[in-house]
N, C-alpha and C positions, 0 to 999 in steps of 0.2 A: 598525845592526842587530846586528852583532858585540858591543855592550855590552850590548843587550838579553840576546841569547841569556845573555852569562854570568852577569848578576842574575836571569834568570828561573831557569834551570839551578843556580844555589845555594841556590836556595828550599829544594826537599826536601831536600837535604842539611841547610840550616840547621834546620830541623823536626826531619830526628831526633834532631839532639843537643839538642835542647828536647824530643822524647819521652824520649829516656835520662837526660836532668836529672827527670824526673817527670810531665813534662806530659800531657795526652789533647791527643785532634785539636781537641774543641770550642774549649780555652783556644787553643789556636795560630791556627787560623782566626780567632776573635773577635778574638784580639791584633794578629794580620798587618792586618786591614784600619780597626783603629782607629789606629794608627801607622800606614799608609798615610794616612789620614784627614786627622790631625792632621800628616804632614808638608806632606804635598799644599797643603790650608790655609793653614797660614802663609807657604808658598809664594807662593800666590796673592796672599794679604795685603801680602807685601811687596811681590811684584812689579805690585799693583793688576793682577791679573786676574780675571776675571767668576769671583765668589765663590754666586753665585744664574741660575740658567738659567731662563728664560723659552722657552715655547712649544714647538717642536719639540724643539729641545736639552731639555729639563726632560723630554719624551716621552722620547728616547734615553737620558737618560740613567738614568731607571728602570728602563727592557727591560735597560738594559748591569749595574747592579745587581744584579739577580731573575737573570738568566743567569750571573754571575759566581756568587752564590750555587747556582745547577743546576749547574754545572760544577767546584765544590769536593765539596758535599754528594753528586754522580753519583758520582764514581768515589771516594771513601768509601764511598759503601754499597754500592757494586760490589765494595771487595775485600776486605767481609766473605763473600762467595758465590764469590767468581772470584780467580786470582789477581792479583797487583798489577800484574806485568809485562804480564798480559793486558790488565788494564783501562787501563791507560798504552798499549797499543798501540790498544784501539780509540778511546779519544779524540786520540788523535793522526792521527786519518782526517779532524780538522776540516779541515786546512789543504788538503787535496785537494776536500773538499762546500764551501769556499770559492772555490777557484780555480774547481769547473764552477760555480756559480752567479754569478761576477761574469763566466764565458765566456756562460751563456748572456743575460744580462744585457745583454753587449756591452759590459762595463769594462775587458775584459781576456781575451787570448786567449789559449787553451792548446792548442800543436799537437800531432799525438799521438805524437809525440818526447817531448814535453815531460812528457806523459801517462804516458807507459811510465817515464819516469824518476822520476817522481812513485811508482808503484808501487813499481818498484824499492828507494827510499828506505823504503818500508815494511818491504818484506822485509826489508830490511837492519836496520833498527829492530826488524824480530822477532825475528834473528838476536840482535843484539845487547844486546837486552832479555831472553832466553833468556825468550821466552815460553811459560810454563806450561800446554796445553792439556787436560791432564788430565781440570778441574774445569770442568765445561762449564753451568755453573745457568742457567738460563733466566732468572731472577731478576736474576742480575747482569751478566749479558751484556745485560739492557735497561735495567739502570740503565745500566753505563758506556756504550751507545746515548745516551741522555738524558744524559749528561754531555757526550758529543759534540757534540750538538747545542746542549747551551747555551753551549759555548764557541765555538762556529761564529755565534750568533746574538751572544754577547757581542761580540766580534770588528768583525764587521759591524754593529752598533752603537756601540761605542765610534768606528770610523770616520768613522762621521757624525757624530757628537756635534763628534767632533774638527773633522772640516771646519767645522764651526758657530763652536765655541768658540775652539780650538784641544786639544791634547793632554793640559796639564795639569788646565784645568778641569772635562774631559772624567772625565779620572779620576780626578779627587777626587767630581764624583758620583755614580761607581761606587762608590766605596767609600762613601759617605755611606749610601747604599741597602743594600750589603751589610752594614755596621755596622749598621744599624738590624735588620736581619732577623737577622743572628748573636747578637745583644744578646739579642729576644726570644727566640730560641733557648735562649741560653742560659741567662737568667733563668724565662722559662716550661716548659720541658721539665722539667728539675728540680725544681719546684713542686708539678708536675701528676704528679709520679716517672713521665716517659716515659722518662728516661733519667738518668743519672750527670751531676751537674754539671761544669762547668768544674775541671780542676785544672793548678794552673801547675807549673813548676818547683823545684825543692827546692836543685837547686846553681846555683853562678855560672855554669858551662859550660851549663848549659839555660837560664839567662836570657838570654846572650848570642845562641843560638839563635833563641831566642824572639825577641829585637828585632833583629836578622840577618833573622831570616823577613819581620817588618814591612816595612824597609829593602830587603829584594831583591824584595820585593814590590811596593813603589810605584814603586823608580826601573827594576824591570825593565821592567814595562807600560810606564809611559811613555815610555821609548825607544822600545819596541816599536810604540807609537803614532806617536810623533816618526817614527819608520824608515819606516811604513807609510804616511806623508804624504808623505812626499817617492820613494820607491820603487812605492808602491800596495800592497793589501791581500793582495793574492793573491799577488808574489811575496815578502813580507814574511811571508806565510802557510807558503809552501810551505819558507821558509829554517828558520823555526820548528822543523821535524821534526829541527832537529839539536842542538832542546837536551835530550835525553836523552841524546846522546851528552854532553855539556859536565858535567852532574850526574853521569854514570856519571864523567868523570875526576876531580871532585870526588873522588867516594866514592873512589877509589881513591888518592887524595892525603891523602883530611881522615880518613878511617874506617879502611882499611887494606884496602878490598874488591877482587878479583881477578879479573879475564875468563879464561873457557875459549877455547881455538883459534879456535874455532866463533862467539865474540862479535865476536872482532877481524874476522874475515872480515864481520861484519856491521857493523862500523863503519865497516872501510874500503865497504863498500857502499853505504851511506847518504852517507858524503863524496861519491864517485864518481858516486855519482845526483845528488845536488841541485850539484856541479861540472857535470854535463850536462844542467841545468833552464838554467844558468846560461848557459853558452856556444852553449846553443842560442837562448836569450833573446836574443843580441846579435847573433844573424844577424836578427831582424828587427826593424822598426819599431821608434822609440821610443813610438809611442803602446801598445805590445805590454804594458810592464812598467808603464804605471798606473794 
């Protein structure tokens, strides 16, 4: 999990230096999950695994698709109306609307220690996000809603898929799905002038980005996947909420960007809460965390 978190957490980081090379969001999305695609792929190719999904996996792995695209496209258009750190903090409530749906489910129990600590970690992520409440749009507080929930559904989809397939094949036809739809995207939008087409990068440092973005894109999930098979979905869920922290020391390493007092108090919160999801996780049952 700890490798997940740091390829997922390099993502935005690797994007903005493909936005400051020239790029928009559309080329970056479309790129990140066709080099997901095509690494995944020949993945599979070599190591002969299931290249084509039949039947229920072919089902999952559509929903994990179409929700991976609602959960890029959600909080993009959320933080044309709301601020960014906002809408990062309200998709970041997935990992919480997963843990009570696998508790009431009966996959996985959250005691309300565990619960308060789960809160906690938010606070702390808003502390630490210095989130902006200013700008309160109705508009985009239900987009990044809708961004939430499709990463909550992506999540819990890909998991099945996973038990089905396994991991990788799992999410190479996630990205199969979402390549197909970014592609229309991106070719039809500009056509029809709903929007600016696709523009890539103009230097070497934005191209690097750009296929960085790809790269911590596919091999982040699939750890993340991998982690969440062998741990369960919900504590693999809840560990999630600290890769803002991981992208924020990025930025402070790769960009040169700086916490106020007020952030660190929210980081060390976030450690300290999901430390005590943790240790309270191992007073009980092993059947607790899968």
């Amino acid at each position: 999990m700890a490798a997940a978190v740091v390829f997922v957490s390099f993502m935005p980081v690797a994007a903005k230096l493909a936005y400051q090379g020239g790029a928009n969001p559309l080329a970056v999305m479309t790129a990140r999950c066709i080099l997901g695609m095509l690494g995944l792929g020949l993945f599979c190719w070599l190591w002969k695994l299931p290249l084509h999904l039949r039947g229920p996996a072919f089902r999952f792995g559509a929903v994990t698709g179409l929700a991976q695209v609602g959960a890029s496209a959600g909080i993009l258009a959320a933080i044309a109306f709301i601020d960014i750190s906002l809408a990062t903090l309200i998709v970041f409530i997935h990992p919480l609307l997963i843990a009570v749906i696998n508790h009431l489910r009966g996959a996985a129990t959250l005691t309300m220690p565990q619960f308060a600590c789960v809160l906690a970690a938010l606070f702390g992520l808003a502390l630490a996000l210095a989130v902006d409440f200013s700008t309160l749009d109705p508009l985009g507080l239900i987009l990044a809603f809708i961004g939430m929930l499709a990463a909550t559904v992506m999540v819990l989809s890909v998991f099945r898929t996973s038990r089905l397939v396994g991991p990788v094949p799992a999410n190479l036809h996630m990205t199969i799905w979402a390549s197909a739809v970014f592609l229309v995207a991106a070719i039809g939008g500009p056509a029809l002038e709903l929007y600016d087409p696709a523009v890539f990068p103009v230097t070497a440092l934005g191209w690097a980005g750009l296929v960085a973005t790809g790269i911590s894109f596919t091999l982040g999930y699939v750890l993340f996947f991998s982690g969440a098979a062998i741990i369960g979905p919900t504590r693999a869920s809840i560990l999630s909420i600290s890769e803002p922290l991981m992208t924020i020391a990025f930025a402070i390493a790769l960009i040169g960007e700086h916490l106020s007092w007020m952030q660190w108090i929210g980081v060390a919160c976030v450690i300290a809460s999901l430390a005590g999801v943790e240790a309270l996780g191992k007073k009980q049952t092993p059947a607790v965390s899968a």
